[in-house]
C-alpha positions in Angstrom: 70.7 67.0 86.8 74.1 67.3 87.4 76.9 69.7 85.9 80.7 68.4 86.4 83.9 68.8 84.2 87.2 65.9 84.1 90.0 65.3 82.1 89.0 61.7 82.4 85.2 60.6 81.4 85.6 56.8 82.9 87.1 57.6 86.2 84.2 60.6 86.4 81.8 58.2 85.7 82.5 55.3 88.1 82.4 58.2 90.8 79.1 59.4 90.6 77.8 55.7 89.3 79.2 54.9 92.8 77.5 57.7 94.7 74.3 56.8 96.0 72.5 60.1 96.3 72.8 60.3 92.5 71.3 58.4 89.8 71.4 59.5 86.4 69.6 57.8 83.0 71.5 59.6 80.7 74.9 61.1 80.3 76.4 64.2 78.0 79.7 64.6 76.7 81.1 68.3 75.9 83.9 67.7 74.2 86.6 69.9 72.0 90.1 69.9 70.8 89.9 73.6 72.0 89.4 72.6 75.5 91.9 73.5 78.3 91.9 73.5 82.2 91.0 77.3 82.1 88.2 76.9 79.3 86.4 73.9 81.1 85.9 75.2 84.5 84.3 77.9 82.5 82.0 76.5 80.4 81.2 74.4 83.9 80.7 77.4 85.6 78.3 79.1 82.6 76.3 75.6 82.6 75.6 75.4 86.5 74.8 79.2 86.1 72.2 78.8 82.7 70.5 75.4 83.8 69.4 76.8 87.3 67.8 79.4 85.6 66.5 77.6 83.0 64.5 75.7 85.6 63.5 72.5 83.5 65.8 70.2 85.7 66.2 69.9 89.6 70.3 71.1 89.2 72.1 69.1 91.8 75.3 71.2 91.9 75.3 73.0 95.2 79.2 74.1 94.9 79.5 77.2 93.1 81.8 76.8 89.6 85.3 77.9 89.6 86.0 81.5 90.0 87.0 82.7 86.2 89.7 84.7 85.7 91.0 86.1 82.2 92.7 83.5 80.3 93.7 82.9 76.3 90.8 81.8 74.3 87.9 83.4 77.0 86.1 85.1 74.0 86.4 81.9 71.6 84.6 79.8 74.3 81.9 82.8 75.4 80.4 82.3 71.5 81.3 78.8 71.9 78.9 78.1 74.8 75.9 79.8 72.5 76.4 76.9 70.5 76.8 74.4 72.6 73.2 75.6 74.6 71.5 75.9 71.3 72.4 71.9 70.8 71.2 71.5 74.8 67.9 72.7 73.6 67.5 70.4 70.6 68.5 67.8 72.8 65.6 68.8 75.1 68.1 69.3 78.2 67.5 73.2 77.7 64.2 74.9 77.2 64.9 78.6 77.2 67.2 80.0 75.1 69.5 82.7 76.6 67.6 85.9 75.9 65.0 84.7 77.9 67.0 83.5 80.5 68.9 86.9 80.5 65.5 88.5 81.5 64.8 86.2 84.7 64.7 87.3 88.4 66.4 83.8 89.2 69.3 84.4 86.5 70.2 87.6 87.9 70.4 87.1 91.6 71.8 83.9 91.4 74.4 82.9 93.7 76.1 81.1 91.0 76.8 84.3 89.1 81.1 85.8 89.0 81.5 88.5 91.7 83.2 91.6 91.2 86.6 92.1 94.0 84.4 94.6 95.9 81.9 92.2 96.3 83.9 89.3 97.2 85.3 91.0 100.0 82.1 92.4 101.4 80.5 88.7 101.3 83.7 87.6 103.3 83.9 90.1 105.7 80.2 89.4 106.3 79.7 85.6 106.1 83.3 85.2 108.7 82.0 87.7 111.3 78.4 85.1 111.1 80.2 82.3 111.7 83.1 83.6 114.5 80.8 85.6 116.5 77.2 85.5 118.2 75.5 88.6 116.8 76.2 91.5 114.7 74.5 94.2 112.6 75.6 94.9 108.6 74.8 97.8 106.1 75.0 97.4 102.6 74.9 100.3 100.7 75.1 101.3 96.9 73.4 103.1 94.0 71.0 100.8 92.0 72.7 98.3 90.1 75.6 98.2 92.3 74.7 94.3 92.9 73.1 94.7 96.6 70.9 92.1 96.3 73.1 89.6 94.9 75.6 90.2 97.8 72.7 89.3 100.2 71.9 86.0 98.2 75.5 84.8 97.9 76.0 85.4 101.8 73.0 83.4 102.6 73.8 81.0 100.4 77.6 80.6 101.5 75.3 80.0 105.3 73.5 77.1 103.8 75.8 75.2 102.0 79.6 74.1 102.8 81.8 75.1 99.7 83.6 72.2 99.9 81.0 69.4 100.3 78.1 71.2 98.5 76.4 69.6 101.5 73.7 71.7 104.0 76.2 73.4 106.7 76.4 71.2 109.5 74.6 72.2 113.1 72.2 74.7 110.7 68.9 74.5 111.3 67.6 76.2 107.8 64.6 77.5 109.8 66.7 79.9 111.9 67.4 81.8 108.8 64.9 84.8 107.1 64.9 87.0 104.2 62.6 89.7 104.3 61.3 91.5 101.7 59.3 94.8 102.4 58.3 95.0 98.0 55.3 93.1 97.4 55.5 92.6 94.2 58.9 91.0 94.6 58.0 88.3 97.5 57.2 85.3 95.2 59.9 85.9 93.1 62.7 85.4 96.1 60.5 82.5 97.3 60.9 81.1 93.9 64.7 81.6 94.0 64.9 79.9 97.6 62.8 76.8 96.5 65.0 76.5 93.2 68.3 76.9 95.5 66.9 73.7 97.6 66.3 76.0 100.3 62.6 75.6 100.8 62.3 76.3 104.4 64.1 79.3 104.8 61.4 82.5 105.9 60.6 84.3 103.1 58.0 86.9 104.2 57.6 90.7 104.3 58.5 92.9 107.4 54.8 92.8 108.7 54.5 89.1 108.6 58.1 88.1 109.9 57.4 90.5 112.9 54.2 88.3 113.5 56.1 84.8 112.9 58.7 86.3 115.3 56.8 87.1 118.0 55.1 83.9 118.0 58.8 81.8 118.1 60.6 80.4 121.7 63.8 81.9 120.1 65.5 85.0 117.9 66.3 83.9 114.4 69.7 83.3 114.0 70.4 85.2 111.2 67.9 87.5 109.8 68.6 89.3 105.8 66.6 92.3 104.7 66.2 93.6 101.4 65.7 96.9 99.9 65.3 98.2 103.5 64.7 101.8 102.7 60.7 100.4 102.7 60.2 99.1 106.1 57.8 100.8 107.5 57.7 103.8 110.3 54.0 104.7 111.4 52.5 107.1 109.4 48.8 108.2 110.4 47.3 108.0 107.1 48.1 104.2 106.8 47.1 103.4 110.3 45.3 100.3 109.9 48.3 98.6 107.9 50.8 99.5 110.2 48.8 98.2 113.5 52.3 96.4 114.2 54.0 99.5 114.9 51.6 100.2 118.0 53.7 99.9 121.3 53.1 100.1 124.6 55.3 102.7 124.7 54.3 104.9 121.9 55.1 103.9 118.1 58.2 101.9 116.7 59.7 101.2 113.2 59.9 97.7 111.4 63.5 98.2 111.1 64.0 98.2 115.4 60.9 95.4 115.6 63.1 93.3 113.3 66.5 93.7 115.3 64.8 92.5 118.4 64.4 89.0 116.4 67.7 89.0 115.0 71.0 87.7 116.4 73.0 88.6 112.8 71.2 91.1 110.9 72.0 92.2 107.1 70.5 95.0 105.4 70.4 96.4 102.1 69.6 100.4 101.8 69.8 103.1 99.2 68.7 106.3 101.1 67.8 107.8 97.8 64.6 105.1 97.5 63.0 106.5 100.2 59.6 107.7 98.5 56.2 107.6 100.7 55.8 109.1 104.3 55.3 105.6 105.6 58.7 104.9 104.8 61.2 104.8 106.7 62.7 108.4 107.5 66.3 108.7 106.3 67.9 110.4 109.3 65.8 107.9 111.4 67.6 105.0 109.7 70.8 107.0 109.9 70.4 106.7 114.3 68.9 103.5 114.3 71.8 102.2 112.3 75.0 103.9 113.2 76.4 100.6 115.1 76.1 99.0 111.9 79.2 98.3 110.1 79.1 99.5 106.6 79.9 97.4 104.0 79.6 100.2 100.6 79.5 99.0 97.1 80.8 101.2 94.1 80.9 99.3 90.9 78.0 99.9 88.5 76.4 96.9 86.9 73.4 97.7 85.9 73.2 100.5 83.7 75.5 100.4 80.3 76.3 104.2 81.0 78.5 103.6 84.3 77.6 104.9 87.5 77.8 109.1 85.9 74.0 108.3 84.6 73.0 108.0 88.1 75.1 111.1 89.2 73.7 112.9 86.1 70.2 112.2 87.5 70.9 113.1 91.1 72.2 116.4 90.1 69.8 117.5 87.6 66.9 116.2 90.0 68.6 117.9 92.7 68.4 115.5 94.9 72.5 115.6 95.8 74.6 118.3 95.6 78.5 118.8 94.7 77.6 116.5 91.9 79.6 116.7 88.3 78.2 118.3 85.4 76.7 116.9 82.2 80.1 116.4 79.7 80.0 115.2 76.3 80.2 111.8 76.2 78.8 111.0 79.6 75.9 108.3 78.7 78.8 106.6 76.7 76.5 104.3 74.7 73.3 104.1 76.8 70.3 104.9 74.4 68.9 108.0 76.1 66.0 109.9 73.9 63.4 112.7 74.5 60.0 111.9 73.2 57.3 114.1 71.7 54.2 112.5 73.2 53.3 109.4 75.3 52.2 108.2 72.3 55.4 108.0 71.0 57.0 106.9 74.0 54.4 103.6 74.3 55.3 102.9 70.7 59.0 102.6 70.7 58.5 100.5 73.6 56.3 98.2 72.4 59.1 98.0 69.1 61.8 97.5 71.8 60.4 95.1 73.6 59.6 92.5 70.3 63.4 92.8 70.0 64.7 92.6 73.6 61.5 92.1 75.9 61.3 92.9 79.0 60.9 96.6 78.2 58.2 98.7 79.8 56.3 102.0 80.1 56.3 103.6 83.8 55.1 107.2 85.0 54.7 109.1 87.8 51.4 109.3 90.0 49.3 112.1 88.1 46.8 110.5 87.4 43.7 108.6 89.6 43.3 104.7 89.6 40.3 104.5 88.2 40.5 101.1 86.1 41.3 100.0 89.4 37.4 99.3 90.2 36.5 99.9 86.7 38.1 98.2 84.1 36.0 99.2 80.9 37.8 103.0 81.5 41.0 104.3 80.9 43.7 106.4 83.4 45.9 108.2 81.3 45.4 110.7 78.4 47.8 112.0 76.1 47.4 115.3 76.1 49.3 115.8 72.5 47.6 113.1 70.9 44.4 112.6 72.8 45.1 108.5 73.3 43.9 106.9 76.6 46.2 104.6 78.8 45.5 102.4 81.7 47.4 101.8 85.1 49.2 98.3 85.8 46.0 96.1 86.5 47.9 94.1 88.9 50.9 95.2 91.2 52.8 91.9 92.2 54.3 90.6 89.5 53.3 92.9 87.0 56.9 93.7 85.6 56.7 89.6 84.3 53.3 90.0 83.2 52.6 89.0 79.9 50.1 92.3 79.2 51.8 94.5 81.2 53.2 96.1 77.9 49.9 97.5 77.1 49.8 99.1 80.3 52.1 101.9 82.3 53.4 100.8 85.6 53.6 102.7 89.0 56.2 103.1 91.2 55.0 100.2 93.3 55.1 97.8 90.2 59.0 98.9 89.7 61.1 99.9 92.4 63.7 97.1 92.8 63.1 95.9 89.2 65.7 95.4 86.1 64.7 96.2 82.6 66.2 96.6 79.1 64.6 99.4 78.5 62.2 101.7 80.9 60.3 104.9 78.7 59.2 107.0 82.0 56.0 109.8 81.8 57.4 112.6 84.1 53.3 113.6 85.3 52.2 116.7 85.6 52.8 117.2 89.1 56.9 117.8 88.1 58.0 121.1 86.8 60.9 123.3 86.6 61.1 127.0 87.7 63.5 128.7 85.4 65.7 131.6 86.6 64.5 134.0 84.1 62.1 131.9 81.9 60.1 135.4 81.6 62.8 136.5 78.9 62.9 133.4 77.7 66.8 133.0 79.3 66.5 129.1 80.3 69.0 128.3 82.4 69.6 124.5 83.3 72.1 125.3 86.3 69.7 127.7 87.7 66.5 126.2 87.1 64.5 124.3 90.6 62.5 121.5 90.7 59.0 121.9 91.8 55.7 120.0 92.7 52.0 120.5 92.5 50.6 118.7 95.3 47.6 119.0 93.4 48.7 116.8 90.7 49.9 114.3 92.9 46.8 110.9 93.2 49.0 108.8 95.1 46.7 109.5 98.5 49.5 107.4 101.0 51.6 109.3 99.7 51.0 112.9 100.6 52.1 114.1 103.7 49.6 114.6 106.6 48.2 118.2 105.8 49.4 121.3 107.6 52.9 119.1 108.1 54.8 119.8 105.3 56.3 123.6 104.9 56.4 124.5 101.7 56.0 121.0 99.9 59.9 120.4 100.7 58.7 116.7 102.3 56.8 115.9 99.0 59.4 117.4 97.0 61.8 114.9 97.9 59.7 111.9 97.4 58.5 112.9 94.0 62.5 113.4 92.7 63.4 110.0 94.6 60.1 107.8 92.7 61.7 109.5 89.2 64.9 108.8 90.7 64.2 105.1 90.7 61.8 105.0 87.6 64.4 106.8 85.3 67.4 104.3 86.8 65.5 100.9 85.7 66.7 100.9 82.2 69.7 98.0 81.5 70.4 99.5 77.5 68.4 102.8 77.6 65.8 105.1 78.6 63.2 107.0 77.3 61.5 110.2 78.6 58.2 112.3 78.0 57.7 114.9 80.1 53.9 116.5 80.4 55.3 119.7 81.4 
């Protein structure tokens, strides 16, 4: 399938009738008295974008749509193009409506979707160094929903195809570029985004499996892309025999310095406060390793209806930042933010939320033991108001997607780098809060510290090393950042029952 706009449907027509690498059965006229320049390169722009998710057609257009600015009539033909998609699916071009689209991996990270200013510049800057010079080393930094990962798609997209021509970009050899993705349960979906973007043999692995296609290669990639890199690996004892790769000659190395040896142009995306398992990567580590890098810093929020001051709001009251603003009135401005009695309750309005939305899901904190992992006629979680038993994601990759993973409560590892409407997070029992004079009842927010029972805590790669870790401060800081993440998932709203 192919998406174009003209002011003049015959001399359109003899041009692609006349272009060989085309052939079409069937052609369909958009047409409206409402119709301007401005309005048609939009509703070309929103078609390309909504077909390639769709997925029931091979699109052909590899030119991004026009770049849309604000013009008269933008809102008439936003509710206009709800029509016209609705008559697409009657006329079995379409086969999602948009809802459902909304909700797909390959919709949001498209490289067809508008760009902010700050992002424009950032894939500029980026993509003109690549081409003008013969190796270089970016950061991209940003809270969660600040469009990272889109950045990194558009970039590696703007490699493989000319702008003008649509055409691959000549002298590239598609096989000298990788994306690496250290979240498991996130690989197939960016291989299913490369294979839709006609860009079936680019590397799509994860840090441990690049690092062995590496090594095995005459030559460095030429430009090398890594993803949510605050989870590449460092070597961590407990996790020995996955992290075999990280054995030297020389002692022990991280994935993040094993991957720039294979790299002429490297790109990474980081967030250092998504750092949450010993294994990972330590944040000052990353700080050394990476202080050549040039930083490349994105500020706009995208995700979250509340603005960037939810995420602020959470970083202070998690104290996981300091000199952060206080809680005002008015701050979630919108964003559906509620306290629940039980996890019960919490699993409930989910379940309501997600027949209207989808894609809405119930997450928690690791307090409680896998046990449905090798025995699947038992249960994980108990509410302790109500008494009702819950079980653990049965699977990990893919399990946001999963058509039963409503019925179930998802870890960390099912999450982290994940989009939802909604998220309704279980803060376990291993999370407290030590109020400055709670013994006369005098609760005082500002005062109050976050603390963790190490007891409490089943996630067993996750604990530091014992006898390492003075006065749980290491294990402290993961357990904020995992609620950190869970508690920032949530597109329209999020909902929270705390065990303690």
């Amino acid at each position: 399938m192919y998406v174009g706009k003209s002011t003049d449907i015959y001399e359109r027509f003899v041009a692609h009738i006349s272009d060989e690498a085309k052939t079409f059965n069937e052609v369909i006229v958009i047409k409206s008295e409402l119709f301007n320049e401005s309005s048609i390169k939009h509703i070309e722009t929103l078609l390309i974008e909504y077909l390639l998710a769709d997925e029931k057609f091979n699109l052909l257009n590899k030119v991004r749509g026009q770049k849309i600015h604000f013009y008269n009539g933008i809102e008439n033909v936003e509710n206009m193009f709800a029509g016209i998609w609705e008559h697409l699916m009657k006329e079995g071009v379409a086969s999602e409506n948009l809802g459902e689209i909304h909700n797909k991996f390959i919709y949001k990270y498209s490289p067809f979707k508008e760009l902010s200013a700050n992002q424009i510049e950032v894939c500029k800057d980026i993509f003109n160094t690549m081409l003008t010079t013969s190796n270089s080393r970016h950061l991209i930094t940003g809270d969660p929903g600040t469009g990272k990962t889109i950045v990194l798609t558009n970039i590696l997209y703007a490699l493989a195809y000319d702008s003008e021509t649509g055409k691959a970009r000549e002298g590239l050899n598609y096989e000298d570029i990788a994306l690496v993705v250290p979240q498991n349960h996130s690989l197939n979906l960016y291989k299913s985004l490369m294979n839709k973007l006609g860009l079936q043999s680019i590397t799509v692995l994860s840090p441990s499996q690049f690092i062995k296609q590496a090594k095995s290669r005459d030559t460095k990639y030429k430009y090398v892309f890594v993803d949510e890199a605050h989870r590449l690996k460092q070597y961590f004892g407990k996790q020995a025999r996955d992290l075999k790769h990280l054995v030297t000659d020389n002692g022990y190395t991280t994935e993040l310095e094993l991957i720039e040896t294979f790299a002429y142009h490297l790109t990474i995306v980081y967030d250092p406060y998504q750092t949450i398992r010993p294994a990972d990567i330590d944040t000052d580590v990353f700080q050394q390793l990476t202080a050549n890098y040039k930083r490349h810093p994105l500020h706009k929020q995208f995700r979250l209806k509340s603005g960037d001051q939810y995420l602020a709001w959470l970083r202070k009251y998690l104290q996981i930042a300091n000199n952060v603003g206080v809680y005002e009135e008015g701050l979630l401005r919108g964003y559906d933010f509620k306290v629940m009695d039980s996890i019960t309750e919490l699993n409930q309005s989910m379940k309501a939320l997600n027949e209207k939305h989808e894609l809405c899901r119930v997450v928690a904190g690791y307090s409680w033991k896998w046990i449905t992992q090798k025995d699947k006629n038992h249960y994980d979680i108990k509410d302790p108001v109500t008494g009702d038993t819950f079980k653990w994601n049965s699977k990990v990759k893919g399990w946001i997607n999963f058509e039963n993973s409503i019925e179930e409560i998802g870890c960390i590892h099912t999450t982290q780098g994940a989009d939802l409407n909604y998220v309704g997070v279980i803060l376990g029992a291993e999370i407290d809060c030590d109020y400055a004079g709670e013994e006369n009842g005098d609760y005082d927010l500002n005062k109050a510290k976050i603390v963790v029972n190490p007891k409490e805590y089943k996630d067993r790669n996750g604990l530091p090393i014992k006898g390492t870790d003075i006065n749980n401060e290491e294990l402290t800081s993961y357990i904020k950042r995992i609620y950190y993440v869970l508690l920032s998932r949530g597109i329209n709203g999020c909902y929270v029952y705390a065990v303690n």
